[in-house]
MARLUMTI-673579 format. One record per residue (C-alpha): residue number from 0; chain; x, y, z. Coordinates in Angstrom, 1 decimal. Layout:
<atoms>
[NUM 'A' [X Y Z]]
...
</atoms>
This chain:
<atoms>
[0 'A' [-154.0 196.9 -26.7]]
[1 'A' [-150.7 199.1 -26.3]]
[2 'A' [-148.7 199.0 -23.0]]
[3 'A' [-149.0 201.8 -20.8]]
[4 'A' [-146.6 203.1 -18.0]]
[5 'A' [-146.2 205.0 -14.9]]
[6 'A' [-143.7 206.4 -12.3]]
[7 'A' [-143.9 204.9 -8.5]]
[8 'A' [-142.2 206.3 -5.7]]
[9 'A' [-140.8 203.6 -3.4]]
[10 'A' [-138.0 204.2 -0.9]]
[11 'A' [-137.9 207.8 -2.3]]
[12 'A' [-136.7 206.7 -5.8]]
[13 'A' [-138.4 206.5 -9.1]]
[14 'A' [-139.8 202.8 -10.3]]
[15 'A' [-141.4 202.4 -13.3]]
[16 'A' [-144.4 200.2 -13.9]]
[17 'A' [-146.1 199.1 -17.3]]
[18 'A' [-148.8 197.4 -17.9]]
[19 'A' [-148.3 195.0 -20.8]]
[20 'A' [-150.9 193.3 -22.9]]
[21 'A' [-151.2 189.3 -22.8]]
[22 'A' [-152.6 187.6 -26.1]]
[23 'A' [-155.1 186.2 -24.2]]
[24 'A' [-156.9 190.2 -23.5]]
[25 'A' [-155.7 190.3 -19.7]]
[26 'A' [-152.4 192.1 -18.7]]
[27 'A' [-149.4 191.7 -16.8]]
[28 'A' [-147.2 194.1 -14.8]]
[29 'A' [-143.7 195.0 -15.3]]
[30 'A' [-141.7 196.7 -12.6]]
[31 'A' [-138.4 198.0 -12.7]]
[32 'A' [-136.3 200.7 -10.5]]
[33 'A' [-134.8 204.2 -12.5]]
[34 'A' [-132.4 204.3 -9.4]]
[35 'A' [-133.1 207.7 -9.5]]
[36 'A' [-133.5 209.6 -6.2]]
[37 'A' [-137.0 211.5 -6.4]]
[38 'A' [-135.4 214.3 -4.3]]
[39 'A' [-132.3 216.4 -5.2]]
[40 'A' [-130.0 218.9 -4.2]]
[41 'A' [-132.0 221.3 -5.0]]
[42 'A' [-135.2 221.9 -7.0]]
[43 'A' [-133.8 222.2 -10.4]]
[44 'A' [-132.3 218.7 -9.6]]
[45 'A' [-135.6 217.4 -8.2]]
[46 'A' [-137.2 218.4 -11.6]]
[47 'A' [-134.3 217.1 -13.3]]
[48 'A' [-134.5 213.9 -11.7]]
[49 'A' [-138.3 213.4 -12.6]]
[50 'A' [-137.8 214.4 -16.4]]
[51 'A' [-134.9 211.8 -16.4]]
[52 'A' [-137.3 209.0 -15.1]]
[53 'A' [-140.0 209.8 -17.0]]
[54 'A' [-136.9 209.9 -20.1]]
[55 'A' [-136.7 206.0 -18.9]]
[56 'A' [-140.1 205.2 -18.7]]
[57 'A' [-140.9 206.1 -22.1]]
[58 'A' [-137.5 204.8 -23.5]]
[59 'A' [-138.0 200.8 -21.4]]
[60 'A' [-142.0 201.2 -22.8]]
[61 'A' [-140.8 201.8 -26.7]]
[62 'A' [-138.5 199.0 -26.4]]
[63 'A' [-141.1 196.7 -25.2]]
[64 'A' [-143.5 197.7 -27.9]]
[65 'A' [-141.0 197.0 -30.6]]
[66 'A' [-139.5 194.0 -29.4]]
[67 'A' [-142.3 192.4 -28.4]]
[68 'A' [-144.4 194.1 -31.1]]
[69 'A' [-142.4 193.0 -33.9]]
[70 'A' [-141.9 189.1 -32.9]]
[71 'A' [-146.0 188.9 -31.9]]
[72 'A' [-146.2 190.2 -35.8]]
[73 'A' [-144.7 187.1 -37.4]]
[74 'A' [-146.9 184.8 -39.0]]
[75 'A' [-148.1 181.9 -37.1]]
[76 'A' [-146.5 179.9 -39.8]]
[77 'A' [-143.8 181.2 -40.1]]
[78 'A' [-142.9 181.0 -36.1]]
[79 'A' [-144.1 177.0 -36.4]]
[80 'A' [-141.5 176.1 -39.5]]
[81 'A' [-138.3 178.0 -37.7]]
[82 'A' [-139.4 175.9 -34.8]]
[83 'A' [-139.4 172.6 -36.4]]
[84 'A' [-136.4 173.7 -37.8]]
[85 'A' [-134.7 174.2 -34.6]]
[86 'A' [-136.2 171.0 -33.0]]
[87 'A' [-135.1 169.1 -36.0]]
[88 'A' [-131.1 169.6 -34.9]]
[89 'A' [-131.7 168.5 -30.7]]
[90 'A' [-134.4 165.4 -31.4]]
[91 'A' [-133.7 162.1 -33.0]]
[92 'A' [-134.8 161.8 -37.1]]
[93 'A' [-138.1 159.5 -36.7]]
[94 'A' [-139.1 162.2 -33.6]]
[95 'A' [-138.9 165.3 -36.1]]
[96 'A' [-140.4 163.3 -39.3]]
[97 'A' [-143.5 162.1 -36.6]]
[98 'A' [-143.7 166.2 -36.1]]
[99 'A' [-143.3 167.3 -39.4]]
[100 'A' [-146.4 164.6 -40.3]]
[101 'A' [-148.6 165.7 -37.8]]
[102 'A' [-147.9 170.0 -38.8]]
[103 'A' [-148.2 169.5 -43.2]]
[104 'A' [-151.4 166.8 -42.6]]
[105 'A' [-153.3 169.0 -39.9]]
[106 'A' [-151.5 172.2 -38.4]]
[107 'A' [-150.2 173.6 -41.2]]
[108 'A' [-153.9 173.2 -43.3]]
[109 'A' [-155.7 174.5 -40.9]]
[110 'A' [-154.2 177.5 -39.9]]
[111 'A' [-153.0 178.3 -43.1]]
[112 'A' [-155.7 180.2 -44.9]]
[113 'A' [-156.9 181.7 -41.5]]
[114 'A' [-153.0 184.1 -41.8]]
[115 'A' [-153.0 184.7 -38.3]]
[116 'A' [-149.8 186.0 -36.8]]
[117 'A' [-148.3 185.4 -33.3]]
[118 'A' [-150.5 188.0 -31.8]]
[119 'A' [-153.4 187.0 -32.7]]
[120 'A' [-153.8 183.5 -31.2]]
[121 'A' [-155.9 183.3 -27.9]]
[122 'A' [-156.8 180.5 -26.6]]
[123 'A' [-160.6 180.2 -28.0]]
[124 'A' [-158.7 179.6 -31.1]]
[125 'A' [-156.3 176.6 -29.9]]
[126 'A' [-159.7 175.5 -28.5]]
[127 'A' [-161.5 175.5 -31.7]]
[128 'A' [-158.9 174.1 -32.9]]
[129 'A' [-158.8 171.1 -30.7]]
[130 'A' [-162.4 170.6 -31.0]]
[131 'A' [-162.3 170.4 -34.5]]
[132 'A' [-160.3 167.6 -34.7]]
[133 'A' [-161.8 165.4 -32.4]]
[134 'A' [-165.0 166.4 -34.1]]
[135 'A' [-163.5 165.2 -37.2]]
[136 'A' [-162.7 161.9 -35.7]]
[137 'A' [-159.3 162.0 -34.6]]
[138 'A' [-158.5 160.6 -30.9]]
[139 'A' [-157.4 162.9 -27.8]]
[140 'A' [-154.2 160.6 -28.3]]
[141 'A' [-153.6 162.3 -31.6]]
[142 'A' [-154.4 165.7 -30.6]]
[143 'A' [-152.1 165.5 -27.8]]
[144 'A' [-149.2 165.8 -30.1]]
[145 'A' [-150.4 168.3 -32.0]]
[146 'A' [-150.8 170.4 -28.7]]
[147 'A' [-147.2 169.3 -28.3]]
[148 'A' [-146.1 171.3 -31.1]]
[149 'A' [-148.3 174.2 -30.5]]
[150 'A' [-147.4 174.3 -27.5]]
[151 'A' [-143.2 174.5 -27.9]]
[152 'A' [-143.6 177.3 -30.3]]
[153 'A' [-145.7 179.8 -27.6]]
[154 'A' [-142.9 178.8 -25.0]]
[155 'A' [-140.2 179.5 -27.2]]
[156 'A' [-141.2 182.9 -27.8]]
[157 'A' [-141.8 183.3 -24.1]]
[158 'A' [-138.4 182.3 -23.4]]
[159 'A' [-137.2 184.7 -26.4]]
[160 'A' [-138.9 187.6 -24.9]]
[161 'A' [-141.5 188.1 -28.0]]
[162 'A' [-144.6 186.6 -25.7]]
[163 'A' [-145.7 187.2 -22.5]]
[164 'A' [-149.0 184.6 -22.6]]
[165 'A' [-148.8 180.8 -24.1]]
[166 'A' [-152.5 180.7 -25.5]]
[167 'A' [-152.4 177.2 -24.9]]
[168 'A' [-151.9 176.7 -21.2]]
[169 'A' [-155.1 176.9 -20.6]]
[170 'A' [-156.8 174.1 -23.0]]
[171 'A' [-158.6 171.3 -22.0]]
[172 'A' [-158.3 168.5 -24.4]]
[173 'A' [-160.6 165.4 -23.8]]
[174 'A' [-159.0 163.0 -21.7]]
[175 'A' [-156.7 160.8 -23.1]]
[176 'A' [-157.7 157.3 -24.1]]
[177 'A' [-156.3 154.6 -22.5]]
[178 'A' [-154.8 151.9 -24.9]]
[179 'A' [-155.3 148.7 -24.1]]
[180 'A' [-153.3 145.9 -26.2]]
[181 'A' [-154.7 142.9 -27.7]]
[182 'A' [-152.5 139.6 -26.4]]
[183 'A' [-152.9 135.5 -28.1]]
[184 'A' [-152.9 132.9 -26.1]]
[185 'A' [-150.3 130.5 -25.6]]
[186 'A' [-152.4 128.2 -28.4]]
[187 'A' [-152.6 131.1 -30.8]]
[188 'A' [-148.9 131.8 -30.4]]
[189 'A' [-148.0 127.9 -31.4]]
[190 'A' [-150.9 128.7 -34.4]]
[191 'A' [-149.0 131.4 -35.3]]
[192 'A' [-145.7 130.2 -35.1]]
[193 'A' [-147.0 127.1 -37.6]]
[194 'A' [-148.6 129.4 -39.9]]
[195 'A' [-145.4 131.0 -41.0]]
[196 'A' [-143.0 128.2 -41.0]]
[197 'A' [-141.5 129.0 -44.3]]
[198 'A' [-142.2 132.7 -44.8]]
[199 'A' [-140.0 135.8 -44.9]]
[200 'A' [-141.8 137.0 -42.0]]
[201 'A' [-141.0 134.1 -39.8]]
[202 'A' [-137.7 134.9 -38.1]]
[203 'A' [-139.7 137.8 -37.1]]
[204 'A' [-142.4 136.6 -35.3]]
[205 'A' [-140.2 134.2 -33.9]]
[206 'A' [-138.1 137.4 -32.1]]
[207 'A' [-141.2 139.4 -31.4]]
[208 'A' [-142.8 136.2 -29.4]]
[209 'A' [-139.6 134.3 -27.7]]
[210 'A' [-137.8 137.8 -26.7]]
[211 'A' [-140.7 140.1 -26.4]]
[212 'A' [-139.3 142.6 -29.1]]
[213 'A' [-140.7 146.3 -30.2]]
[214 'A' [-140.6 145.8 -34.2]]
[215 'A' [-137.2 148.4 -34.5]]
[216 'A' [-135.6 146.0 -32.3]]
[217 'A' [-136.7 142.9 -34.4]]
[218 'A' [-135.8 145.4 -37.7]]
[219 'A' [-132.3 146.2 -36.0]]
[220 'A' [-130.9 142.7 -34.8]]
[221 'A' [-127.8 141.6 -36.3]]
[222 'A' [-125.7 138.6 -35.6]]
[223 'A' [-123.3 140.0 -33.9]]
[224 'A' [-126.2 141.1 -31.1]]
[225 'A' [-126.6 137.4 -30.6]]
[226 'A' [-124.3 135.7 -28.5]]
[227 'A' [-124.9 131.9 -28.9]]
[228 'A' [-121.6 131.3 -27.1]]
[229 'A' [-122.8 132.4 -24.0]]
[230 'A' [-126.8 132.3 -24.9]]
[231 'A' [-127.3 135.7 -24.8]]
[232 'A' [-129.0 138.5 -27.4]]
[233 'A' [-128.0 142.1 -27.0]]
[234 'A' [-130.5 144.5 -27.7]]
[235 'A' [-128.6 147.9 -28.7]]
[236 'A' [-129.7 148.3 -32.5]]
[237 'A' [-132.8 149.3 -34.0]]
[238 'A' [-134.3 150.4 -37.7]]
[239 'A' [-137.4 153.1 -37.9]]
[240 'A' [-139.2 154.7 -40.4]]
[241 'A' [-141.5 157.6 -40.5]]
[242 'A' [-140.8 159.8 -44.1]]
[243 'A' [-137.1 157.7 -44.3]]
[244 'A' [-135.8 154.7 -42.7]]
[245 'A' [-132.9 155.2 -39.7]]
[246 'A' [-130.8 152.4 -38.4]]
[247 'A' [-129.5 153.3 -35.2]]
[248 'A' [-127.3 152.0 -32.8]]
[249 'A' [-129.9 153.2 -29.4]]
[250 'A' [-132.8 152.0 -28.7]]
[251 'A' [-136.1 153.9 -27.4]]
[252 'A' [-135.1 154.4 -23.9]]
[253 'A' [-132.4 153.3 -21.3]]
[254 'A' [-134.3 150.5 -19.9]]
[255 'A' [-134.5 149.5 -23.6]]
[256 'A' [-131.0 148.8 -24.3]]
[257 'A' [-130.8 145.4 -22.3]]
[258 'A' [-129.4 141.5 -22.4]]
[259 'A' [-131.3 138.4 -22.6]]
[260 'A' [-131.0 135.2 -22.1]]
[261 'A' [-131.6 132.9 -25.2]]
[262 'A' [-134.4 130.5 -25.1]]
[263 'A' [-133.3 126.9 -26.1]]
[264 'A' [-136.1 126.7 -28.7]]
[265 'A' [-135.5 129.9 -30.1]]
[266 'A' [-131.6 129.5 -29.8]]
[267 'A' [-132.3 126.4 -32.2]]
[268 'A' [-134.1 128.2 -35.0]]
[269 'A' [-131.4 130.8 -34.8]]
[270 'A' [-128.6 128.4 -35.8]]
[271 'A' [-130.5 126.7 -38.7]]
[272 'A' [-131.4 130.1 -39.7]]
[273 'A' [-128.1 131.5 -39.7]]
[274 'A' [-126.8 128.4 -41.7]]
[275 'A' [-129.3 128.7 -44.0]]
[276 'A' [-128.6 132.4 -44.6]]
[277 'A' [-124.8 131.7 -44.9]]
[278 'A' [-125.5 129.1 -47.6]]
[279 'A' [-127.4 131.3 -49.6]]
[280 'A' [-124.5 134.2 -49.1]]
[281 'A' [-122.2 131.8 -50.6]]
[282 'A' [-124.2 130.6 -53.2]]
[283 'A' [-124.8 134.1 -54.6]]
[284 'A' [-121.6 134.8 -53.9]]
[285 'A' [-122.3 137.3 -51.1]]
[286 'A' [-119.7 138.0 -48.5]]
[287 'A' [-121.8 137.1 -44.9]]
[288 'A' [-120.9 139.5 -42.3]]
[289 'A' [-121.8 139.7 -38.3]]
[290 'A' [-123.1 143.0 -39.3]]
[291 'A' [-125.8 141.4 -41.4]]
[292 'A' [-129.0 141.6 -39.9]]
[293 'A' [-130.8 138.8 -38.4]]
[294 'A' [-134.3 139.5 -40.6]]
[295 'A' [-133.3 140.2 -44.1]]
[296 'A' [-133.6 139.5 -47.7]]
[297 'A' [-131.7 136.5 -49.6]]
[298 'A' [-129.5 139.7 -50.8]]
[299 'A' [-128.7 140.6 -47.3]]
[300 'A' [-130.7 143.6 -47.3]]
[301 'A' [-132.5 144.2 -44.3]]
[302 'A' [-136.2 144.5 -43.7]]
[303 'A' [-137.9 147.6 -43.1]]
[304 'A' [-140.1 147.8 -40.4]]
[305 'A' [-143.6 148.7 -42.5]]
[306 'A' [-142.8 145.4 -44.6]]
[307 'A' [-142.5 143.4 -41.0]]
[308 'A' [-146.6 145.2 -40.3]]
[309 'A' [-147.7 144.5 -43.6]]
[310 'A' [-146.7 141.4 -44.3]]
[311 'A' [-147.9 140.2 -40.9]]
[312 'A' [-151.6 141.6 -41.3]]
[313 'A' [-151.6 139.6 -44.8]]
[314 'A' [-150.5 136.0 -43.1]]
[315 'A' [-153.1 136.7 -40.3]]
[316 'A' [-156.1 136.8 -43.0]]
[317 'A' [-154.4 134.4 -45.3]]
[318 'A' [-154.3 132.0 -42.4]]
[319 'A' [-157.3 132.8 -40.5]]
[320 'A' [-155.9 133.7 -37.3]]
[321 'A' [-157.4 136.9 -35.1]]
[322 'A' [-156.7 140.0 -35.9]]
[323 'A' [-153.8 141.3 -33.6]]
[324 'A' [-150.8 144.1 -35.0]]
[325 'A' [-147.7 142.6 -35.1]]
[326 'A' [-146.6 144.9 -31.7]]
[327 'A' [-149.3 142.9 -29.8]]
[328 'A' [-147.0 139.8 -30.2]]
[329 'A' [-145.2 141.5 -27.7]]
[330 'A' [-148.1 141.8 -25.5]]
[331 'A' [-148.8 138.3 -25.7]]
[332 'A' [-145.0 137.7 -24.8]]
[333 'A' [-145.6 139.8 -21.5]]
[334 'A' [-148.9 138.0 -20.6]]
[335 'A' [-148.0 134.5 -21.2]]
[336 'A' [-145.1 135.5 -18.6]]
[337 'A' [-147.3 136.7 -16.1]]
[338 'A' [-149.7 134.3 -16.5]]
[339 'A' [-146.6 131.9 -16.2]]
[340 'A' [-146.3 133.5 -12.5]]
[341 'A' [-143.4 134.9 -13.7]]
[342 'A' [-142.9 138.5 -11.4]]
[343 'A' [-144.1 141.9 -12.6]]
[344 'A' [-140.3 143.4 -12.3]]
[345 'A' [-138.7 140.4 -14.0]]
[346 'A' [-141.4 141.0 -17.4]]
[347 'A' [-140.0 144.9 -17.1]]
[348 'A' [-136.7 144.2 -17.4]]
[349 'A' [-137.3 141.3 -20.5]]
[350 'A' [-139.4 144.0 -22.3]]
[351 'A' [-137.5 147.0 -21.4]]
[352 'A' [-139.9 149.2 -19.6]]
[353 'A' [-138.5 152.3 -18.3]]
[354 'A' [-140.8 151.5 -14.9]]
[355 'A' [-142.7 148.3 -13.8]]
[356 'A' [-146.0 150.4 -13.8]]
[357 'A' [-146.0 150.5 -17.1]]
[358 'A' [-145.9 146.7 -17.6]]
[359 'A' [-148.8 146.2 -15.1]]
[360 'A' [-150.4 148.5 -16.3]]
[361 'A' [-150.2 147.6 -20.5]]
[362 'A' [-148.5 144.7 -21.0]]
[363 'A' [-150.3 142.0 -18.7]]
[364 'A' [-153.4 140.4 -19.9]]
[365 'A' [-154.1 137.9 -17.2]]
[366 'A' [-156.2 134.9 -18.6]]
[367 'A' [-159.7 133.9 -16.7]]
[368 'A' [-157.8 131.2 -15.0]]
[369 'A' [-155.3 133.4 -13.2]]
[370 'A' [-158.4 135.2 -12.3]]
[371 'A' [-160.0 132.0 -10.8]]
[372 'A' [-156.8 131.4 -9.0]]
[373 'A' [-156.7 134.4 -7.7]]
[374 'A' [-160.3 134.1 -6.6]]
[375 'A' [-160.2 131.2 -4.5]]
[376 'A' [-156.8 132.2 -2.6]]
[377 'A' [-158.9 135.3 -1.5]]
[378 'A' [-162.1 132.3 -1.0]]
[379 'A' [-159.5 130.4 1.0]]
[380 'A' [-157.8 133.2 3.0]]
[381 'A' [-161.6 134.7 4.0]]
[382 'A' [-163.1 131.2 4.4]]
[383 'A' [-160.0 130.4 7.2]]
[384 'A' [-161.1 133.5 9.0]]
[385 'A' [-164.2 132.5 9.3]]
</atoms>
């Protein structure tokens, strides 16, 4: 489909109007104003003056052609690696390498031996696309951020000028799963806690469970975050991993970088742990520094956070205790606290949720006998009125 052009009169001047091809086989229009009077002096200047609009017409429709001709000719690959490339240099490391997994394991493979360029893409084909992979058995949840991609390379090359149509605004993925986290209960968590007495993992599940911690923060904590002074642990610090491992001194969001209180017990098993691992510093004659990190090695090296997942999946069936992933220990830290009657805002701000929807929402498993409570207040209230 070419673009095709005409001259308006409006106001007695010229305008010109195209009609441009979208990817999607529909069209939009362009109008712009020659600023050239239909009507001259004279009627060698009125013929003048059409000739030099018509000039125009042809001259704006040519440019459009090639500008938007050549960029719609690029590769669809090509267009999606200068993108990542570009995204690589405004988004944190772990955000780029969780892109960069997603395009070479299913974008990239996919569209590869189909060689489609930018032009060729409608969206039947994002939709085939998407459909295939949840046929294949991944999750809407997964898809999504393969649509994410997708979709930031089409409105790039809107904004850029080389598109007119993003072939993907109009996909309807299935609707997104709902996750809902697995929680112990206060039992299981003093299981648990018993279980690894002794084991690397323990200072880890001892963070995860008193403080409510994502497993970056546990990863990230260093001494100097932990304020036994004035019993309080600041979180600021965390370690992830996707293709390499990132220590970095932010945390996931704003409402994530907060200040805790210490809890006595926890406060306790910090100090002997901290003596302990100052002991072994000197007796390898290791220099112990604030910098070190709270859950590390007896060389000082800190974990990384797929050891932390791994290693807590092998105590679980070693030890017989449900099956839960090591993030769920922060679930159960949020629903023991609710269940505890502690308030839905207070739980947001010890797990650093950006809003308290989000901890009602996720975090809050409320145990059969909160539900019983809850029953016979309404039973009460009800039974008064009556």
């Amino acid at each position: 489909m070419n673009i095709t052009g005409s001259l308006q009169i409006r106001n007695g001047t010229y305008y010109m109007m195209l009609r441009v091809p979208r990817g999607d086989g529909t069209y939009t229009q362009k109008a712009k104003t020659t600023k050239i009077k239909v009507q001259g002096k004279n009627e060698r200047e009125t013929r003048r003056n059409k000739l030099e609009a018509e000039k125009m017409l042809a001259q704006w429709s040519d440019d459009l052609e090639q500008n938007v001709g050549l960029a719609n000719h690029r590769p669809l690959i090509a267009a999606l690696d200068e993108w990542l490339e570009r995204r690589k240099r405004s988004i944190r490391q772990n955000t780029y390498e969780s892109y960069l997994c997603e395009y070479n394991y299913h974008i990239k493979p996919y569209f590869t031996p189909k060689k489609l360029r930018l032009c060729d893409v409608t969206p039947r084909i994002i939709q085939r696309y998407v459909d295939d992979k949840e046929t294949s058995g991944l999750s809407p949840n997964s898809v999504k951020k393969h649509l994410v991609i997708l979709n930031g390379v089409f409105n790039d090359a809107i904004k850029l000028g080389d598109m007119t149509f993003n072939p993907c605004a109009r996909i309807t993925p299935s609707r997104r799963e709902k996750f809902v986290g697995k929680a112990y209960t206060a039992e299981e968590a003093r299981q648990l806690l018993a279980a690894v007495k002794g084991d690397p993992l323990e200072p880890a599940v001892y963070l995860a469970l008193y403080l409510g911690l994502r497993r970056s923060e546990v990863a990230g904590l260093r001494w100097m975050d932990v304020d036994m002074e004035n019993d309080q642990v600041h979180i600021r610090n965390t370690i992830v991993r996707f293709y390499t491992v990132t220590e970095q001194e932010r945390t996931k969001s704003r409402a994530s970088k907060r200040d805790l209180f210490l809890p006595a017990g926890l406060k306790t098993y910090l100090q002997e742990l901290r003596k302990k691992q100052e002991e072994n510093h000197a007796f390898l004659d290791l220099a112990f520094s604030e910098e070190s990190h709270v859950c590390q090695w007896e060389d000082g090296r800190a974990f990384q956070p797929e050891y932390i997942s791994t290693r807590f999946r092998e105590v679980l069936q070693k030890r017989g205790l449900p099956k839960i992933r090591f993030h769920d220990l922060r679930h159960t830290a949020g629903s023991l606290l609710i269940n505890q009657g502690q308030s839905a805002k207070q739980v947001q701000e010890f797990l650093g949720h950006e809003n308290v929807a989000t901890t009602l929402d996720i975090y809050t498993h409320l145990t059969m006998d909160r539900k019983k409570d809850t029953a016979a207040a309404i039973d009460s209230l009800l039974s008064d009125a009556s």
